[in-house]
KEDRENDREN-951887 format. One line per 2 residues: number of its first residue (from 0); for each residue x, y, z of N, C-alpha, C. Coordinates in nm, 3 decimals, padded with zeros to 5 digits. Example, Ala and Ser with C-alpha at 12.3 -4.5 7.8 and 13.67 -1.06 7.14 Angstrom:
BEGIN
0 = 01.319 -00.569 00.780 01.230 -00.450 00.780 01.320 -00.330 00.780 | 01.285 -00.225 00.708 01.367 -00.106 00.714 01.290 00.003 00.787;
***
This chain:
BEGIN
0 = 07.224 12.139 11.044 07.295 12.083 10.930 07.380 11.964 10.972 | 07.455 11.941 11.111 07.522 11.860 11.168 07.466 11.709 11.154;
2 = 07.308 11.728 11.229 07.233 11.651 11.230 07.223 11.570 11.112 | 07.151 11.628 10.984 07.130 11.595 10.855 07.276 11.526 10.802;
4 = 07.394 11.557 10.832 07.526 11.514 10.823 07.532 11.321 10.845 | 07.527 11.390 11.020 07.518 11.228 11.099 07.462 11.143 11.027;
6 = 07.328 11.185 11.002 07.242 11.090 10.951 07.285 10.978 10.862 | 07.406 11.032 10.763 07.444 10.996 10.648 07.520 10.869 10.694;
8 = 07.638 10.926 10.854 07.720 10.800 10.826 07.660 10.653 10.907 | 07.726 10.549 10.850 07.854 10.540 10.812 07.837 10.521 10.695;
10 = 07.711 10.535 10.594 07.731 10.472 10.490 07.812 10.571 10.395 | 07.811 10.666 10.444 07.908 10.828 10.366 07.940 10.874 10.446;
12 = 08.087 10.980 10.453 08.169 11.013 10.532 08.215 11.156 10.498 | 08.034 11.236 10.543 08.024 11.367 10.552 08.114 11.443 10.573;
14 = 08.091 11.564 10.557 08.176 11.720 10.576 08.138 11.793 10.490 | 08.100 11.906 10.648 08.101 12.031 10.562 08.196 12.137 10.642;
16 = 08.238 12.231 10.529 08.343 12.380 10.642 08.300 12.487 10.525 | 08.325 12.561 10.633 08.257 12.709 10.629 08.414 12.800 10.678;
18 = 08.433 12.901 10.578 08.568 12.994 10.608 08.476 13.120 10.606 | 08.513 13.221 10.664 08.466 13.329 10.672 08.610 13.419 10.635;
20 = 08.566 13.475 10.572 08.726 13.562 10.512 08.685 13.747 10.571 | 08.818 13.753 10.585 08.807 13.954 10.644 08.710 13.992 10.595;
22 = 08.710 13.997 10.410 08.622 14.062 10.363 08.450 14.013 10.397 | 08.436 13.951 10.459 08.297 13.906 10.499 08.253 13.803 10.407;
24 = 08.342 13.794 10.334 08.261 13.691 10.220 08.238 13.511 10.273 | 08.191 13.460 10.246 08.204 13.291 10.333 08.222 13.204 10.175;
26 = 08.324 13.122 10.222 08.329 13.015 10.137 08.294 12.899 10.197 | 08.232 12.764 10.169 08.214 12.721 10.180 08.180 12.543 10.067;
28 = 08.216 12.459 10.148 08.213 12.333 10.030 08.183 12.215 10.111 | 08.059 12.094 10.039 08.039 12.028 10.138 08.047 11.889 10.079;
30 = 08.105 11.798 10.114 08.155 11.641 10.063 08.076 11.558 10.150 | 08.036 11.450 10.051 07.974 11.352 10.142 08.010 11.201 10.114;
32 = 08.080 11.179 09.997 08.166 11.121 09.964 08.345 11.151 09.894 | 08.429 11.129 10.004 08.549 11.187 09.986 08.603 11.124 09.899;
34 = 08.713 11.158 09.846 08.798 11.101 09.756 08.871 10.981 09.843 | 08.820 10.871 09.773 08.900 10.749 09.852 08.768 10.695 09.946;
36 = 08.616 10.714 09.865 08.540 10.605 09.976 08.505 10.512 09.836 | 08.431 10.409 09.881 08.380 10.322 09.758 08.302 10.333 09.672;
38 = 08.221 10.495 09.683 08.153 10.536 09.582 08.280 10.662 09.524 | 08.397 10.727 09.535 08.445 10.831 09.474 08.612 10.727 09.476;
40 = 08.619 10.627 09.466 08.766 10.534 09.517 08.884 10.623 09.396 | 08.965 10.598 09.470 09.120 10.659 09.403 09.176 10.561 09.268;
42 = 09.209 10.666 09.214 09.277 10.563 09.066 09.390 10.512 09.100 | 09.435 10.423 09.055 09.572 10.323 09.035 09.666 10.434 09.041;
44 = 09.688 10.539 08.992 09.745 10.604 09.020 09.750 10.658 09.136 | 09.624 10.704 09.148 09.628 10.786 09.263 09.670 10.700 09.416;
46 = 09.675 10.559 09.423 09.657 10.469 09.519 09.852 10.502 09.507 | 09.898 10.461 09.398 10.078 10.458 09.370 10.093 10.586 09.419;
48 = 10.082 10.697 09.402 10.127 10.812 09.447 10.140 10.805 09.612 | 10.019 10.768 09.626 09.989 10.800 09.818 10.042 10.707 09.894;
50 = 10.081 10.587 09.833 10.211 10.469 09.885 10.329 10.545 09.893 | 10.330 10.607 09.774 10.502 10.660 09.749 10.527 10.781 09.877;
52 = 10.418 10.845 09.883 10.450 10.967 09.959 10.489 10.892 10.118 | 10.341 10.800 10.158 10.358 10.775 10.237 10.431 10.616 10.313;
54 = 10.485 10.581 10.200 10.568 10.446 10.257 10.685 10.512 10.178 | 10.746 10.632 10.074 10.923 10.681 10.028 11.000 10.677 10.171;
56 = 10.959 10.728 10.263 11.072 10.754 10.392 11.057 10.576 10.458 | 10.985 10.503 10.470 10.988 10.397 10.548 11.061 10.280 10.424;
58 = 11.059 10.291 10.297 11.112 10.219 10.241 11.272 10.296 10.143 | 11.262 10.352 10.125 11.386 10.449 10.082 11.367 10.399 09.938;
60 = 11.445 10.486 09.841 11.477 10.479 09.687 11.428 10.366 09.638 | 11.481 10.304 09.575 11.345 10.158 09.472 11.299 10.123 09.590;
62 = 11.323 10.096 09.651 11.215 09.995 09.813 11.112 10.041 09.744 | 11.043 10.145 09.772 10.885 10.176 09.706 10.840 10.145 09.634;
64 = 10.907 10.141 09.495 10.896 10.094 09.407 10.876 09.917 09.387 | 10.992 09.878 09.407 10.976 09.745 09.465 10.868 09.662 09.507;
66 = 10.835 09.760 09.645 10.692 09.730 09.744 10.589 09.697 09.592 | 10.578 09.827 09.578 10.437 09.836 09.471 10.439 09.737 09.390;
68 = 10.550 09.672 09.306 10.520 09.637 09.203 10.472 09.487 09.261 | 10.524 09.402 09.393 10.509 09.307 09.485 10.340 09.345 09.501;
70 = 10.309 09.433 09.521 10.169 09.454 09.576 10.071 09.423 09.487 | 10.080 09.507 09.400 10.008 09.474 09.225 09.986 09.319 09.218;
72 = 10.113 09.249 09.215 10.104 09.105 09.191 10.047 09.022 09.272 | 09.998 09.085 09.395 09.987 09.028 09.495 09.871 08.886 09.503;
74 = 09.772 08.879 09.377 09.671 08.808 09.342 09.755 08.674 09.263 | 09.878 08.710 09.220 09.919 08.580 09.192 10.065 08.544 09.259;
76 = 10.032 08.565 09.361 10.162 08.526 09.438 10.083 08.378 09.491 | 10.208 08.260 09.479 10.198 08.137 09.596 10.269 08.164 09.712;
78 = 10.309 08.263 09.747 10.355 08.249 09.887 10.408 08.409 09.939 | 10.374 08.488 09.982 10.362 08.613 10.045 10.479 08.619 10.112;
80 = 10.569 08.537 10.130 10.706 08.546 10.275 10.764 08.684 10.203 | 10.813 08.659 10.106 10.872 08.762 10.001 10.818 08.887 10.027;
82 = 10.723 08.925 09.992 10.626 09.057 10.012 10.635 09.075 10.147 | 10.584 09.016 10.294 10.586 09.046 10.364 10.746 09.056 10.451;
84 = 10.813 09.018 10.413 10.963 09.088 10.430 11.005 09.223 10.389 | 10.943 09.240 10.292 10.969 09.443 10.248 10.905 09.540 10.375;
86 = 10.795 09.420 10.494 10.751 09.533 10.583 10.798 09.460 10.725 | 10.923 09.443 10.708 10.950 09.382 10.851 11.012 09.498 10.927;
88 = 10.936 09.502 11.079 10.959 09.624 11.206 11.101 09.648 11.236 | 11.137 09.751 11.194 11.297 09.826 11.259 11.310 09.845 11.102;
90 = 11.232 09.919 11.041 11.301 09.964 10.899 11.315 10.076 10.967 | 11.371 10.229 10.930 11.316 10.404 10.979 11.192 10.379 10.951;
***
């Protein structure tokens, strides 16, 4: 089954798992496009959420907010200095 897996990438970014529970029963579920490749891609939302979780501690309270809404616009910005100052090194 590994094999048949490989085969797939890189153009899909297989997985499969197998749980075996006390009761003997097996669960099992197998993805071959995850949430977040270019055939299953994340909603606008879902992209804002996973910023927030994972840039809330590096940017603190509106910072995140902030970031995002800079990011969104980012197609009509003339000049990026602005935006790329919200990620300058020695924030936490």
């Amino acid at each position: 089954k590994d094999t048949e897996l490989d085969r797939l990438y890189p153009e899909a970014m297989p997985n499969s798992v197998a749980v075996l529970l006390k009761s003997g029963e097996v669960l099992s579920k197998e993805v071959i496009y995850p949430k977040g490749h270019l055939k299953t891609p994340l909603t606008d939302m879902e992209v804002e959420d996973k910023f927030k979780r994972l840039g809330g501690p590096y940017f603190g309270g509106g910072g995140v907010d902030n970031a995002l809404r800079s990011l969104w616009a980012l197609d009509e910005m003339e000049d990026v200095a602005a935006l790329l100052s919200l990620f300058k090194a020695g924030r936490p």
